[in-house]
Structures are given as structure tokens and as C-alpha cells.
ZASEKOL-906393 format. One record per residue (C-alpha): residue in one letter; x, y, z. Coordinates in nm, 3 decimals, decimal comma, always signed. Layout:
<rs>
R   residu        c1        c2        c3
R        a         X         Y         Z
...
</rs>
This chain:
<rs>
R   residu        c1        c2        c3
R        x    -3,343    +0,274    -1,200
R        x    -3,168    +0,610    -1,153
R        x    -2,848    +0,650    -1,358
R        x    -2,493    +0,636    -1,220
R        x    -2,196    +0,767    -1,413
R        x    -1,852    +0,636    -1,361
R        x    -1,708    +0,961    -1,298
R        x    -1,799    +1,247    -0,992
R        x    -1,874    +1,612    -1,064
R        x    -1,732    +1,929    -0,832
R        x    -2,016    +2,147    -0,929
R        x    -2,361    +2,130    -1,096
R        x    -2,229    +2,383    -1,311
R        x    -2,104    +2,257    -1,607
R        x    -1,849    +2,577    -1,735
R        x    -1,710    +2,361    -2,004
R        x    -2,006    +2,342    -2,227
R        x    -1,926    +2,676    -2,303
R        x    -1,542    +2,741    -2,370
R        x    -1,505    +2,342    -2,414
R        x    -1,292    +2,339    -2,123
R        x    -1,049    +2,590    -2,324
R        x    -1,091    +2,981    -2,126
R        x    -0,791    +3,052    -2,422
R        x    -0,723    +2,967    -2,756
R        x    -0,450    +2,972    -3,032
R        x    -0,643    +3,141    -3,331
R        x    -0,579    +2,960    -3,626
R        x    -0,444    +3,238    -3,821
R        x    -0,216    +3,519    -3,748
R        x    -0,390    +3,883    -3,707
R        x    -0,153    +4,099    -3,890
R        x    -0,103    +4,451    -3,913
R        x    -0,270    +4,494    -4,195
R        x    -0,600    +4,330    -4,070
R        x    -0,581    +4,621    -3,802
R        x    -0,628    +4,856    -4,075
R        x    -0,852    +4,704    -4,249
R        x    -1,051    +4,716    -3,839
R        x    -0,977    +5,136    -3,901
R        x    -1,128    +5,117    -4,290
R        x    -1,460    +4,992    -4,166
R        x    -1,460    +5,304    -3,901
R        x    -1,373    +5,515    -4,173
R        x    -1,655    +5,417    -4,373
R        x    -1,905    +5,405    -4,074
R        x    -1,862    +5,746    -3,954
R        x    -1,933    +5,866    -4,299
R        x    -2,316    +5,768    -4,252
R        x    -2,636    +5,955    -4,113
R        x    -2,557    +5,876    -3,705
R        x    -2,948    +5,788    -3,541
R        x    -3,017    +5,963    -3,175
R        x    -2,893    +5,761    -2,942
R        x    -3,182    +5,583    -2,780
R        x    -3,112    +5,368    -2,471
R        x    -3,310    +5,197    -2,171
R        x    -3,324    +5,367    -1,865
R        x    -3,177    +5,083    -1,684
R        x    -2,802    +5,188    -1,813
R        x    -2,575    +5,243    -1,548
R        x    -2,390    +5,553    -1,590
R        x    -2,001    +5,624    -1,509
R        x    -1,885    +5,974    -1,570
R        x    -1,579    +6,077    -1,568
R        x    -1,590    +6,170    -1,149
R        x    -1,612    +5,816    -1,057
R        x    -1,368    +5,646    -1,262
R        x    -1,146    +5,940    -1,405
R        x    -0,821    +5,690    -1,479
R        x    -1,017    +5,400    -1,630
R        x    -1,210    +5,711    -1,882
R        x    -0,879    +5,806    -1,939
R        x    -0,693    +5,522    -2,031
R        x    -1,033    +5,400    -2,229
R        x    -1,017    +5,779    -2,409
R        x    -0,663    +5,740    -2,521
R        x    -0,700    +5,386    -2,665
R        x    -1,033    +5,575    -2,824
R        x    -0,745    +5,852    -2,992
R        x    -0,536    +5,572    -3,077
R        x    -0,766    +5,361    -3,300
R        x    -1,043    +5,597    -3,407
R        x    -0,879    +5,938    -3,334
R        x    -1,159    +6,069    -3,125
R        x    -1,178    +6,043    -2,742
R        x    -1,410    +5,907    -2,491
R        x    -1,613    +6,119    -2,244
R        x    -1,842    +5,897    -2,064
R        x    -1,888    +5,545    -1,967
R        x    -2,174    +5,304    -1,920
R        x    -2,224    +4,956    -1,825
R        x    -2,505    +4,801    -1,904
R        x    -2,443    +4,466    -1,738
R        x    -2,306    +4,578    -1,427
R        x    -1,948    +4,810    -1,393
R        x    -1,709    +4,482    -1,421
R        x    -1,805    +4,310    -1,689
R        x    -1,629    +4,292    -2,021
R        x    -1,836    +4,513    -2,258
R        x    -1,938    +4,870    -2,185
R        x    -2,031    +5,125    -2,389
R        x    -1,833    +5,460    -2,463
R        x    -1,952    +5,774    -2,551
R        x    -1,737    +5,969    -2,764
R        x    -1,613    +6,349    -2,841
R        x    -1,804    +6,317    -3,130
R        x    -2,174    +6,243    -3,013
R        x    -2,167    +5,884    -3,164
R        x    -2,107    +5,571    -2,886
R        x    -1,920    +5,224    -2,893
R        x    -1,891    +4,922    -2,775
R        x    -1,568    +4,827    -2,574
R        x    -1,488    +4,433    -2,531
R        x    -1,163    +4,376    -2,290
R        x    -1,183    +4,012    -2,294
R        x    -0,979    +3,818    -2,040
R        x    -0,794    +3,608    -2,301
R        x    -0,582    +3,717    -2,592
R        x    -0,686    +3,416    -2,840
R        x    -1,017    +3,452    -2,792
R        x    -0,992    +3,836    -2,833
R        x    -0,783    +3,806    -3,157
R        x    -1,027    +3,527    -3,276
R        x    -1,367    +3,723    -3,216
R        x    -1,156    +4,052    -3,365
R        x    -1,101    +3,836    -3,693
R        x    -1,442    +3,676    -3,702
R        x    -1,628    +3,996    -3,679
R        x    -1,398    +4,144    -3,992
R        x    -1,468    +3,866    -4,236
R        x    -1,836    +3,859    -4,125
R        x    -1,918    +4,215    -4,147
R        x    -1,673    +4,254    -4,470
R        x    -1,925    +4,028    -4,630
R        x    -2,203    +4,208    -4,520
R        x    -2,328    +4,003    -4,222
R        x    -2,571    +4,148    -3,942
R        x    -2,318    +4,162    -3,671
R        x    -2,161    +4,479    -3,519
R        x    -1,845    +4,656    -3,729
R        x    -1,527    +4,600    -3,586
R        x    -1,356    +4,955    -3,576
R        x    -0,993    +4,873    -3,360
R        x    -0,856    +4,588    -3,205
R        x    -0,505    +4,608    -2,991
R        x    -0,418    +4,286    -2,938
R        x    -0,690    +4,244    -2,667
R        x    -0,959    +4,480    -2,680
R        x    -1,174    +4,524    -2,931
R        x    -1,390    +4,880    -3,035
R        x    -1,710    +4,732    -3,221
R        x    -1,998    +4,950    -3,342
R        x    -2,280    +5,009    -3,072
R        x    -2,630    +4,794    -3,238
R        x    -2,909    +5,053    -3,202
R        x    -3,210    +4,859    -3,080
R        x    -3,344    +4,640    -2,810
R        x    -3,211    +4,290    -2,730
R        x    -3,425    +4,019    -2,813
R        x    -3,458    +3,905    -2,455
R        x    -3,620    +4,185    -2,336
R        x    -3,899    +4,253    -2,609
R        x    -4,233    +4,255    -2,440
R        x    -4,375    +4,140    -2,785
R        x    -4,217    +3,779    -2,756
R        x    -4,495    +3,764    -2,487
R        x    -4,753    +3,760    -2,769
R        x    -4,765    +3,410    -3,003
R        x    -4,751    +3,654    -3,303
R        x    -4,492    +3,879    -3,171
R        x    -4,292    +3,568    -3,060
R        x    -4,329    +3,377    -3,371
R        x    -4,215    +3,720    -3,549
R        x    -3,918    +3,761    -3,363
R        x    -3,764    +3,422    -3,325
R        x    -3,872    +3,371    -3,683
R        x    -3,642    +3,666    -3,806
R        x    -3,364    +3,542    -3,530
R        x    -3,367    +3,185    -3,666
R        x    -3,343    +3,304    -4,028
R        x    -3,115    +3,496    -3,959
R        x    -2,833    +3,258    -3,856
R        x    -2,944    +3,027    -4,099
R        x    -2,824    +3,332    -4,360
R        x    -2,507    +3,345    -4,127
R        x    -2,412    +2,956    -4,150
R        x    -2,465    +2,964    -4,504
R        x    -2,224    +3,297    -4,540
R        x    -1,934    +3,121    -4,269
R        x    -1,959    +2,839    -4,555
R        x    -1,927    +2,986    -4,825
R        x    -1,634    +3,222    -4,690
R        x    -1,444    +2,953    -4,501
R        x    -1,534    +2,996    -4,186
R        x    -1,582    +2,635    -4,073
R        x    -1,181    +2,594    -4,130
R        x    -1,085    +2,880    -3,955
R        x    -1,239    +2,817    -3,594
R        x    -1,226    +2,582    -3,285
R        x    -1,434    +2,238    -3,305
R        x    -1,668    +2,269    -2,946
R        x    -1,743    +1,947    -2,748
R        x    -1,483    +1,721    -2,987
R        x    -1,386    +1,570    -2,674
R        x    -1,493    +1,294    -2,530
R        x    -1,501    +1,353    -2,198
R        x    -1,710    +1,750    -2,278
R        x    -1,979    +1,492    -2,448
R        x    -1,983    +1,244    -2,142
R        x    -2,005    +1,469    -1,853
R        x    -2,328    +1,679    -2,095
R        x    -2,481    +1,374    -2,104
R        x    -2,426    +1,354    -1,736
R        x    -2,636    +1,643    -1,609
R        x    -2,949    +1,511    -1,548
R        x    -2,826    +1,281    -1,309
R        x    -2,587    +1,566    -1,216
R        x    -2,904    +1,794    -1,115
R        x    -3,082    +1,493    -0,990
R        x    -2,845    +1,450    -0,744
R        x    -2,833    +1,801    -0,608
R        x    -3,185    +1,827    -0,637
R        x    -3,260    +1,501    -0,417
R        x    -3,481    +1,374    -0,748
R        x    -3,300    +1,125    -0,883
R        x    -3,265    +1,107    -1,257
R        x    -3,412    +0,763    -1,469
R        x    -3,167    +0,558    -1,713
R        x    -3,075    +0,745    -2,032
R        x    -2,966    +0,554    -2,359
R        x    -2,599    +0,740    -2,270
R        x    -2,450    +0,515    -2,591
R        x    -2,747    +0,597    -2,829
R        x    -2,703    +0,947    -2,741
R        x    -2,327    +0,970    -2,770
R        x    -2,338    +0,859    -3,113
R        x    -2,631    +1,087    -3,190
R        x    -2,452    +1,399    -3,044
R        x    -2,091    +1,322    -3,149
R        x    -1,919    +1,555    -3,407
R        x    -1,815    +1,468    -3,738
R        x    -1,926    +1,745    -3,963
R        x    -1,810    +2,087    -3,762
R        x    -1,920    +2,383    -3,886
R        x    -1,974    +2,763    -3,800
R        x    -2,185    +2,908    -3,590
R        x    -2,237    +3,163    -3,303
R        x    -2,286    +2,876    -3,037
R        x    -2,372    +3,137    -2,754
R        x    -2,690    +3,209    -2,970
R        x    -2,918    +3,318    -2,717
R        x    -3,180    +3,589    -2,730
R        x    -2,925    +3,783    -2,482
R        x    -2,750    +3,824    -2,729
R        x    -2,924    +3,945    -3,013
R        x    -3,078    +4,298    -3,094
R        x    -3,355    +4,406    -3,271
R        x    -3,362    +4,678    -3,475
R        x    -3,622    +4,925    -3,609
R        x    -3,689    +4,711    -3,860
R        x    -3,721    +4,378    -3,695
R        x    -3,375    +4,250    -3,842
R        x    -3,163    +4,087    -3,630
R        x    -2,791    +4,172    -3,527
R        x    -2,606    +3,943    -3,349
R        x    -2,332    +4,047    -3,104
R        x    -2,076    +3,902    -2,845
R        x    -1,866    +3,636    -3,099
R        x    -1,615    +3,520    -2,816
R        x    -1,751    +3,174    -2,815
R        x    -1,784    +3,144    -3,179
R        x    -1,659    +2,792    -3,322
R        x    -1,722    +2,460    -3,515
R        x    -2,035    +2,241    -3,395
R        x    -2,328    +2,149    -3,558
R        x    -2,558    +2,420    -3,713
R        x    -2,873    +2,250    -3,525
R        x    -2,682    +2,343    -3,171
R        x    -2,755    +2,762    -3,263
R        x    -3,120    +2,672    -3,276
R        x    -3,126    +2,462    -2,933
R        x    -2,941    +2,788    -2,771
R        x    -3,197    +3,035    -2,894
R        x    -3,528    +2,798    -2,891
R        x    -3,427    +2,651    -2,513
R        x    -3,317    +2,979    -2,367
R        x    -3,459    +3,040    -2,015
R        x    -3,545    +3,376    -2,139
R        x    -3,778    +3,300    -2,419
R        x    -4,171    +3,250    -2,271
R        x    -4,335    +2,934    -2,359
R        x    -4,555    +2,933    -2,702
R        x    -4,609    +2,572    -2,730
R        x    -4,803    +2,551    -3,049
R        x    -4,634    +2,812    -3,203
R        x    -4,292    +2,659    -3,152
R        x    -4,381    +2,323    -3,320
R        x    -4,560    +2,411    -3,599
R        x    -4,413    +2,762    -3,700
R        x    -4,064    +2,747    -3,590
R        x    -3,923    +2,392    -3,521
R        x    -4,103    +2,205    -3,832
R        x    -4,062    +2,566    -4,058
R        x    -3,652    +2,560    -3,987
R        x    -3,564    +2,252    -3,872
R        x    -3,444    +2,143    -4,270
R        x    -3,264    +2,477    -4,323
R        x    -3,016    +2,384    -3,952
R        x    -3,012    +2,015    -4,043
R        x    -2,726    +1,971    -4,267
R        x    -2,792    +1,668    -4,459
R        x    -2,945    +1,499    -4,224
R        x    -3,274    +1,323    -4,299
R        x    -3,572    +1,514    -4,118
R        x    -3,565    +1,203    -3,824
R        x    -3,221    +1,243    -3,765
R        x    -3,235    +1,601    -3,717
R        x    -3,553    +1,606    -3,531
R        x    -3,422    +1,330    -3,281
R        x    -3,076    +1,564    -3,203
R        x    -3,259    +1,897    -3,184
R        x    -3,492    +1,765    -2,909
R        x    -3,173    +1,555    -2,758
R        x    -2,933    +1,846    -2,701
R        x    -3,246    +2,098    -2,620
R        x    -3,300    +1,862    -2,334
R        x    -2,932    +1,841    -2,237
R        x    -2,917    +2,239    -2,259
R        x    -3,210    +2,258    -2,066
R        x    -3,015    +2,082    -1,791
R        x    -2,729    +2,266    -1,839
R        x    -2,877    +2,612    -1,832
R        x    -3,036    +2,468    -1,502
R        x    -2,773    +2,378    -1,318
R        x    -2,596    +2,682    -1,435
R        x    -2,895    +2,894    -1,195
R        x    -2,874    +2,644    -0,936
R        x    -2,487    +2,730    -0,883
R        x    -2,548    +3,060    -0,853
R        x    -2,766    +2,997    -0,598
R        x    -2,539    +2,835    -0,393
R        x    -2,736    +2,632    -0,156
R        x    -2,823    +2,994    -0,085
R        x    -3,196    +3,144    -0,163
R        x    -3,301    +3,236    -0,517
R        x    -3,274    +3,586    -0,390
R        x    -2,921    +3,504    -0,343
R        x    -2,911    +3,374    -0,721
R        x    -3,065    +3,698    -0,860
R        x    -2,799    +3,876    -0,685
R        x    -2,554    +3,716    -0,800
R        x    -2,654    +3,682    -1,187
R        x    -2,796    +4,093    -1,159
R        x    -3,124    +4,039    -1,268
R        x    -3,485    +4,126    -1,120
R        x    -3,598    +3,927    -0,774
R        x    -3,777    +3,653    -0,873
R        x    -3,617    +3,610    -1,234
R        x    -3,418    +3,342    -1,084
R        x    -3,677    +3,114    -1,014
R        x    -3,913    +3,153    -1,285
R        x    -3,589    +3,086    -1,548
R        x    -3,497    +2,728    -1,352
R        x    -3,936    +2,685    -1,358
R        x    -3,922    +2,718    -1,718
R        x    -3,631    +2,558    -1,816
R        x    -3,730    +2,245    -1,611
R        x    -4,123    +2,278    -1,801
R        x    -3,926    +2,318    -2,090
R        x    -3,711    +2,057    -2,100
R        x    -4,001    +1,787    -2,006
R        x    -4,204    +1,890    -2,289
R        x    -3,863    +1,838    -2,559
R        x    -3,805    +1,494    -2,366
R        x    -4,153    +1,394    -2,447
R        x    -4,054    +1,440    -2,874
R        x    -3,807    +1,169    -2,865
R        x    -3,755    +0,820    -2,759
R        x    -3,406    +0,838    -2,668
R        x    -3,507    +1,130    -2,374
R        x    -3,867    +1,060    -2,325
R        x    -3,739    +0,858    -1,989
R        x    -3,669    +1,244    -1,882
R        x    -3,986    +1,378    -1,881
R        x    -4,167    +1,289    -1,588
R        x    -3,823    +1,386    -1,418
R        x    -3,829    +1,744    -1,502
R        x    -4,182    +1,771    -1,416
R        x    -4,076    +1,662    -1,086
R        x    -3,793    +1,885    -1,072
R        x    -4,044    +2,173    -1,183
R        x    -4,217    +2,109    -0,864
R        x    -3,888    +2,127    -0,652
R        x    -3,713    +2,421    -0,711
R        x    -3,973    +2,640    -0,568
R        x    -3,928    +2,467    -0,214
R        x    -3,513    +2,530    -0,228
</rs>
């Protein structure tokens, strides 16, 4: 019997999962004056090592000064101000309005600029990144902060999205090996520091748990596939938090770039806050982006790690909420595409989201193949599976 919730939805996007409903926040500690110059020490220190050729795709898109001479300008001062060198060129590699673009400076080395839309979470991610890299994290140095935006250092490398290794089982299991280990290393260094005090609980709510566990039916609806019974209490009590601790939430490959090496430095910490160290390995395992390595997954990466993200929990326990929220991601990831298609064609969607034709598509294919092979791994989703195989075979017809 398909599954009914109480409530009704606007959108099969669900933008809460993400910000927990909160776009702004009131950082839990004040960013003083003298954190600002401790920002300016790390600069200070960076500068003072060997600077590697810059070495970037060839998908960058370029603003010189010509084209946006005021915004340079106003981006060049604020470059004087904190770091007392200036900017002379622009570039945007996710398109020319989105938050972070990189500047190139008067003295051959480049940055990244953040202008985030909201104060507290601009303050927060400004503070996180100090005591992180401080302690000798792998996450970008924070060099100036103003209140609102934030001059980080520039990762050399190549995110972990786009690595045509990952389409190897040995590259892959490489990769996401490194990836996973390394926010293990990171939860363990937030705990140890006192980071699990100092940031946001995500999905304390009530109501951010309910309408998760929502989605299937949410996407069953839109999709005209209607979506079985779930245990919703089972799950609820599986899923709820009562331990919150640190960790990048946000943690998808998108996010993370490799370096020469094959280290892993993790970047954008806006959505940083207190959930359950299992939830980082559902964002980066379940990502739309990742190809599929079924045997490799199980046995190499989900029984290798699963201990080191549980948190106390006995192996069964942990098992039965990794595979629970990867399915609930998987749904929410979903309907995220589906949104941006808009009733429109998954042309439209690529469009929209800036990526490749077709990339669309083959994400929501994946996620949906995905999601009904994590269902399968537990008896409080395995209802699901069939579903997404049947939603698998839909989306292509949209």
C-alpha cells in the first residue's frame, strides 16, 4: 500500500536537508579582532613557502579586468586590505555568480574568494577553517575574513569528482579510500579540539527528520510511481540525534581535491555542523557523482570504514543507519535534479545546474540504481527497492 504522510510538500526539493531550514546562523562564539589576525598570521606564514605553477583546467572561465573593472576593483582593494597585495584577474569556475571565485594576485600566487550570502554562516566557516587548519587539518588556510567574506588559500589539484581514475575499481577504491580516511582523521581532530560544542546540531528537529523520511513518497508522487509503506517510526528512532558531533556534512566528492600526492583537502565548510559522523560517509559514498563499483564498495570501503564512522555503535546498528540515510539521500539528491528540471526537459536541468548535456539524467539514473541496491542491505528500506528500480526506468521517459 503506497505511503501517505499527514503533511503536503511545495516542492520535491527538499532545501532544508541542507541548512536545516536555517539559510543564517548565530555562531556560537564571538569572532574577535584578534582571531582576524591570527586569519593574517597564517598568510604570513604561507607566502613564505616554495609557490607551485599554477595548474588549472581549461574549463575556467576567465574575467579580466575589461569585463568587470568595478567588481576587480573593489575585490583588489579588499585583496590590499587583508593581504596587502592586489588582485588582477578573476575567474569563476562554477559559473560568474556564484559565491567562490578565484583571484589572481600582483604577486603571481591565486586565492580563493567566498562572499557568502549570510553573515553567521560566513563568521562560522571563517572560525572553523582557523581552528582546523591551526591544528594542521587538510582544509584550505584561511588568510582574511571581513565580517563576510572570506580569502582562503587556492587547493592545487583536481576535485575528486572529476578524476577519470574513480572510473577504474582500483583508482576508485584509491581515491574514496584516502577521502574516507581522511574525514575519519578530521572527526577525530573536531573531537579532540572541541569542535562538536562549538557548531549547529543539523536535522534536531522534528519536523527536518519527518519530511526526509517523506521523500520517497515525495518523488513517488511527482514521478506517478507511487512509493510502498516504510517503517517511518522504526526509522525515526534509528535516524534521530542524540550524540551530535562534527563533521563537514556537505561531504561530497564536489567538494574535495586531490592533490599530487593523492591526499585529500577538503573545501567549502559553510554547512559544517553537529550530526552523526556516519552521515559524512552517506554524502560522499551516495553522491550522484561517484560511478558505481559494487563489489568494491562493500567489501573495501563500507565493511573497511564503517567501525571507524560508527561511534559506539555496535556494527548492526551502524550498518542498518548507513544504508537507511544513504537511501533517504539518494532520494533527496533525486528530487533535488528533478526540481531543476522543472517539469521542463533534462536539457533544461543541465542548464540550469551548468553541467554537460546529458549529466542530468545519468546523475537521477544512478542515484535511483543506487539507492535500490542500499534498500536491498536493510530490512527497514528493503520495501524501497523494487521502487527505485522502477523509478530508474522512469526518468528517462520525463
Amino acid at each position: 500500500m503506497p505511503y501517505t504522510p499527514e503533511r503536503q510538500y511545495h516542492s520535491v526539493d527538499l532545501p532544508e536537508y541542507l541548512d536545516n531550514g536555517q539559510p543564517d546562523i548565530t555562531p556560537r562564539r564571538r569572532f574577535d579582532q584578534k582571531q582576524h589576525e591570527r586569519l593574517r598570521r597564517h598568510w604570513d606564514t604561507f607566502i613564505q613557502e616554495p609557490w607551485q605553477p599554477l595548474n588549472r583546467p581549461n574549463s575556467v572561465i576567465s574575467v579580466s579586468s575589461s569585463t568587470r573593472a568595478v567588481f576587480l576593483g573593489e575585490i583588489s582593494r579588499l585583496c590590499e586590505e587583508q593581504l596587502g597585495v592586489g588582485a588582477i584577474q578573476l575567474e569563476f569556475p562554477g559559473g560568474p555568480y556564484r559565491s567562490s571565485f578565484r583571484a589572481h594576485l600582483e604577486n603571481s600566487t591565486s586565492v580563493i574568494i567566498t562572499r557568502r550570502t549570510f553573515h553567521g554562516r560566513a563568521t562560522m566557516e571563517a572560525m572553523i577553517l582557523d581552528r582546523l587548519y591551526s591544528h594542521k587539518a587538510n582544509v584550505p588556510a584561511p588568510f582574511g575574513f571581513n565580517g563576510l567574506v572570506l580569502i582562503q588559500e587556492d587547493l592545487l589539484g583536481e576535485r575528486l569528482a572529476d578524476m577519470e581514475v574513480l572510473q577504474t575499481a582500483e583508482g576508485y577504491i584509491r581515491l574514496i579510500s584516502a577521502a574516507l580516511a581522511g574525514l575519519n582523521r578530521l572527526h577525530t581532530m573536531a573531537q579532540d579540539i572541541g569542535l562538536d560544542q562549538m557548531v549547529y546540531p543539523m536535522g534536531q528537529h522534528t519536523d527536518w527528520l519527518v519530511a526526509l523520511l517523506d521523500r520517497s513518497m515525495v518523488v513517488g508522487t511527482y514521478l506517478g510511481v507511487p512509493s510502498p509503506t516504510v517503517p517511518v517510526a522504526a526509522l525515526f528512532d534509528l535516524l534521530t540525534l542524540i550524540r551530535p558531533r562534527f563533521i563537514k556534512w556537505d561531504a561530497r566528492p564536489g567538494n574535495a581535491i586531490v592533490r599530487d600526492d593523492e591526499t585529500i583537502g577538503w573545501f567549502d565548510w559553510e554547512h559544517c555542523c553537529a550530526r552523526h559522523h556516519l552521515d559524512d560517509m552517506v554524502w560522499l559514498l551516495c553522491d550522484e557523482s561517484l560511478p558505481d563499483h559494487l563489489a568494491s564498495e562493500e567489501t573495501q570501503l563500507i565493511e573497511s570504514y564503517l567501525n571507524l564512522f560508527a561511534d559506539g555503535r555496535s556494527e548492526g546498528e551502524a550498518h542498518e543507519y548507513l544504508r537507511s540515510m544513504g537511501v533517504f539521500h539518494c532520494c533527496t539528491r533525486l528530487g533535488r535534479l528533478l526540481h531543476a528540471k522543472a517539469r521542463g526537459s533534462w536539457t533544461d536541468a543541465d542548464q540550469q545546474l551548468e553541467k554537460p548535456l546529458g549529466t542530468s539524467l545519468t546523475a537521477a539514473v544512478r542515484l535511483a540504481r543506487r539507492g535500490a541496491r542500499w534498500a536491498e542491505h536493510s530490512d527497514y528500506t528493503r520495501p524501497l527497492a523494487a521502487w527505485f528500480r522502477q523509478v530508474a526506468e522512469q526518468l528517462p521517459k520525463l
